[in-house]
N, C-alpha and C positions, 0 to 999 in steps of 0.2 A: 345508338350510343352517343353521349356527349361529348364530339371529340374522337380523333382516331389515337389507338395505342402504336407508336413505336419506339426502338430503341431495349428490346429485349428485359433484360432484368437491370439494366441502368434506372438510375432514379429519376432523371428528366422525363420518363414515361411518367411519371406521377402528374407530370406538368399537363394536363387536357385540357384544351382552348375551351373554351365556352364564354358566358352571361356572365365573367367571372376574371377579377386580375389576380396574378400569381406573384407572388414576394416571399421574402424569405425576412424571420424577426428574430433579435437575437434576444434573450430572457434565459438567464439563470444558469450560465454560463456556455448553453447550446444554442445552434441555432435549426428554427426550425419553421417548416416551410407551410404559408397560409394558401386558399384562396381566398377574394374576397368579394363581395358584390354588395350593392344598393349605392349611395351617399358617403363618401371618405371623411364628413367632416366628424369633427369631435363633438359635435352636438345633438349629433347623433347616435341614437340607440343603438347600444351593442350587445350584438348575441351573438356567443360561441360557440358553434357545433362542433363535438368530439364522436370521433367515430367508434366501432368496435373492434374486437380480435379479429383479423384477419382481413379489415378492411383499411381503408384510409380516407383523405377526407372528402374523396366522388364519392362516398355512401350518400351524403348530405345534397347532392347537386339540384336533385327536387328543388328540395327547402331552401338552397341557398339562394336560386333565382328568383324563389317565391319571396322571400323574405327584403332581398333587396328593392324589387319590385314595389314592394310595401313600405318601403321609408328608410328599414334598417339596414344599419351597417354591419351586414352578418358576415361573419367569418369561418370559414371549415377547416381544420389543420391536420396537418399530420399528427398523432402521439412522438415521443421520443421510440425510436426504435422503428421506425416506421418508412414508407416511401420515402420522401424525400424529405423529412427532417434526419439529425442529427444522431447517431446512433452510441452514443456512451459507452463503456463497460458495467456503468453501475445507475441506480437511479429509477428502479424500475418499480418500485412499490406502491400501492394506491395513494400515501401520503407525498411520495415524490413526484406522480406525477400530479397532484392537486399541486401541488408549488410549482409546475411548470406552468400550469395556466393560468393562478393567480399572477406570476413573473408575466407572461404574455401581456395577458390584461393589461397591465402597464407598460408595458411597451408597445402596446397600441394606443398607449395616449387615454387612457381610460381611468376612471377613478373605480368603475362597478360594470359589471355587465348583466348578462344571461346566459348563463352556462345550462344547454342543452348536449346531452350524451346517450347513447345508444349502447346497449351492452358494458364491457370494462369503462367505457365512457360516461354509461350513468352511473358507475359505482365511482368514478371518479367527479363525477356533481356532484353524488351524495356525500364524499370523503369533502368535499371542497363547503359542504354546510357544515361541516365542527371546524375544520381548519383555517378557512379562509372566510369564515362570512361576512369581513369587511368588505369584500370586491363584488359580491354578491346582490343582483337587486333581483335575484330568482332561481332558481332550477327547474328545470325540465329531466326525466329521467325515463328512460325508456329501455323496455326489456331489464330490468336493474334492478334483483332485489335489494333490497336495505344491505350495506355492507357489514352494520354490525348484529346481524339476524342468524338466529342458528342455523339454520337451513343455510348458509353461505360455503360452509364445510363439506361440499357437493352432496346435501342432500336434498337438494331443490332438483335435483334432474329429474325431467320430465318422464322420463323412461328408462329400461338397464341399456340400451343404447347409448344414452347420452351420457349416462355412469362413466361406461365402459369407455366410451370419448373422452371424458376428461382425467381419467385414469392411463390414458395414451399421451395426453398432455404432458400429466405431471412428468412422465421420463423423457425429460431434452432432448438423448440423442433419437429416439425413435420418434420422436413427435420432429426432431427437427429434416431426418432423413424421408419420413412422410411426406410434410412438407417441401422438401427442396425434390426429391427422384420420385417420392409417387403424386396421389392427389389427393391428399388429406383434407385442404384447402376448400376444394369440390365440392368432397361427401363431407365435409361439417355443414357449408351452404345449405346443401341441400336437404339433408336430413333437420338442419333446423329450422327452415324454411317451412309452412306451406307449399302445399302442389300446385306448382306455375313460374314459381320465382326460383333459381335467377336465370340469365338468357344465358347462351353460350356464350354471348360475347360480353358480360358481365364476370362468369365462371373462369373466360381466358384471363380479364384482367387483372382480375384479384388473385389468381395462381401468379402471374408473371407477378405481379407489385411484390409477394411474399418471398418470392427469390432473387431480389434484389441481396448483394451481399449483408451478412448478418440479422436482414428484417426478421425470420423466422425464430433465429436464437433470440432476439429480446422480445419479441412478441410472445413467446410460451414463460420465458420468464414473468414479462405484466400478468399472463394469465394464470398462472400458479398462483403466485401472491394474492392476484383481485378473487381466485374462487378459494382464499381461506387454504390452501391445498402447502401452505408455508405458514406453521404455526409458531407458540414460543411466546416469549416474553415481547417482543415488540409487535406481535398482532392481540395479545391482552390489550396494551396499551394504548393501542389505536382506537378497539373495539369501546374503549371507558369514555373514548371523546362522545360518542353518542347517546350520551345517559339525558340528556335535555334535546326535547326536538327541533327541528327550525323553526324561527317563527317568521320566514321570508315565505313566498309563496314557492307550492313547488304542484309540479304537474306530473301524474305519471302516466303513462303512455305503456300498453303491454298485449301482445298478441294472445286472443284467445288459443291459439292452434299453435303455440312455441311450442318446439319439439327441443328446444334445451330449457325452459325453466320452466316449470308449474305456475299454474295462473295461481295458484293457492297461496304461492311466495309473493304476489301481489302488499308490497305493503299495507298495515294497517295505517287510519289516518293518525293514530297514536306516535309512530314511527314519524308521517308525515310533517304531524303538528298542524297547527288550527287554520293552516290558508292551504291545505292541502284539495287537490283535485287528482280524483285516477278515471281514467276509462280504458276500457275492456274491449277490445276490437276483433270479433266475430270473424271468422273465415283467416286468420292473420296471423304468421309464425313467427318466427324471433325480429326479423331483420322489414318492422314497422316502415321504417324514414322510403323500403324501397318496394318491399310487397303491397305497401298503401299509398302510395307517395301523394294523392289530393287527399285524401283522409287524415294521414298526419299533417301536411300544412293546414287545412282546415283546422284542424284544432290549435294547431301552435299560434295560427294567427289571431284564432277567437279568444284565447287566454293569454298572448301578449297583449292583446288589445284594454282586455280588463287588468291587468297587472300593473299599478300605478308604476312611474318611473323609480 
């Protein structure tokens, strides 16, 4: 592992030494906590890794050294609700946390970046192409069906397992008492997972990061809302922003073996729009950035590499 865990369900565990400096940005009236690696200057290229449910931002540790290494000035953060950013009462919907990142963005000194996401993280790329595509000079989206696709209303689950999973979700206090006194945390891993991923010592830390106080309660909040599982007149409305496609480039990145979303939910390049890329990765379950980790850099860096600035 990168980095020893201690310090319990405190959030300075969040803090892991590595290839990698830790800071804390304030955007949009929270504040919330980066790593970051490559070049600090402003002339250089920025790309923002967003992590998934139940993770924070060491999902991305691969990529971030790989990516630093490579010129960019990559960044991995926490979500709001999460390790060691800021934890609100309110603010938890796909469209608010796309205005935490476009907020970040500029307050990293940035006019546009690369927003790269994994899980609620690529649904929040995706939210961040109708809402924010000024900051935008790309997406990357991975494990992330289109968020305004029918299938988003949990009928992309891969299995009744996974059904039956996000049906545990949707009730707070048992998804949150799962969380906190059993191991829910665990068995989503690993039933979303491919056979091999994650280690134990992967499994401990993402259990303690989740019981850090309140992580758990706004993390199944994000999650309700990002799997459509909170409908109504302001998810109509969300849903109408994506009648025109992007026309920035976007990547999408999707395990053939996801044991929570159907490859079938793979968007179409219509969804995509005209600089769309997908590829389909054989042997490889929900959580790409970690069960592939040279495979997904490999690709991220062959298509930032073609992706004009």
């Amino acid at each position: 592992m990168d980095g020893a865990l201690g310090g319990g369900t405190d959030f300075s565990a969040a803090l892991i030494p590595g290839a990698w400096t830790h800071r804390f940005v304030s955007a949009g009236g929270c504040r919330f906590h980066v790593a970051e690696a490559g070049p600090s200057g402003l002339e250089h290229r920025l790309v923002v890794l967003v992590h998934g449910f139940g993770q924070f931002w060491w999902a991305w540790r691969h990529q971030l050294a790989a990516l630093g290494d490579a010129g960019y000035r990559a960044v991995a953060l926490d979500l709001r609700g999460y390790a060691a950013s800021d934890k609100p009462p309110s603010g938890y919907s796909l469209p608010d946390l796309a205005d935490d990142l476009a907020a970040i963005i500029g307050s990293l000194g940035a006019a546009r970046a690369v927003v790269i996401g994994q899980g609620i993280g690529g649904l929040v790329a995706w939210t961040m192409t109708a809402t924010h595509p000024d900051v935008l000079a790309a997406v990357g989206v991975i494990d992330a069906p289109h968020p305004a696709a029918s299938y988003i209303r949990g009928r992309f689950a891969a299995s009744p397992l996974a059904a039956a999973q996000l049906g545990l979700l949707k009730t707070p206090l048992l998804g949150e008492q799962a969380i906190k006194q059993g191991d829910l945390i665990g068995h989503l891993l690993r039933t979303w997972s491919a056979p091999g991923w994650p280690s134990v010592e992967e499994l401990d830390l993402y259990r303690a990061m989740m019981r850090v106080p309140f992580a758990a309660t706004k993390a199944l909040e994000q999650m309700k809302w990002a799997m459509g599982l909170v409908a109504g007149a302001s998810r109509r409305k969300f849903e109408a922003q994506f009648e025109a496609p992007p026309t920035l480039p976007v990547l999408n990145l999707q395990g053939a073996a996801d044991r929570l979303i159907r490859s079938s939910a793979v968007p179409v390049p219509k969804r995509g729009g005209p600089r769309y890329e997908s590829y389909l990765l054989p042997g490889v379950g929900h959580f790409v950035p970690e069960e592939a980790p040279d495979t997904c850099t490999e690709l991220l860096l062959g298509w930032l590499a073609r992706t004009p600035r």
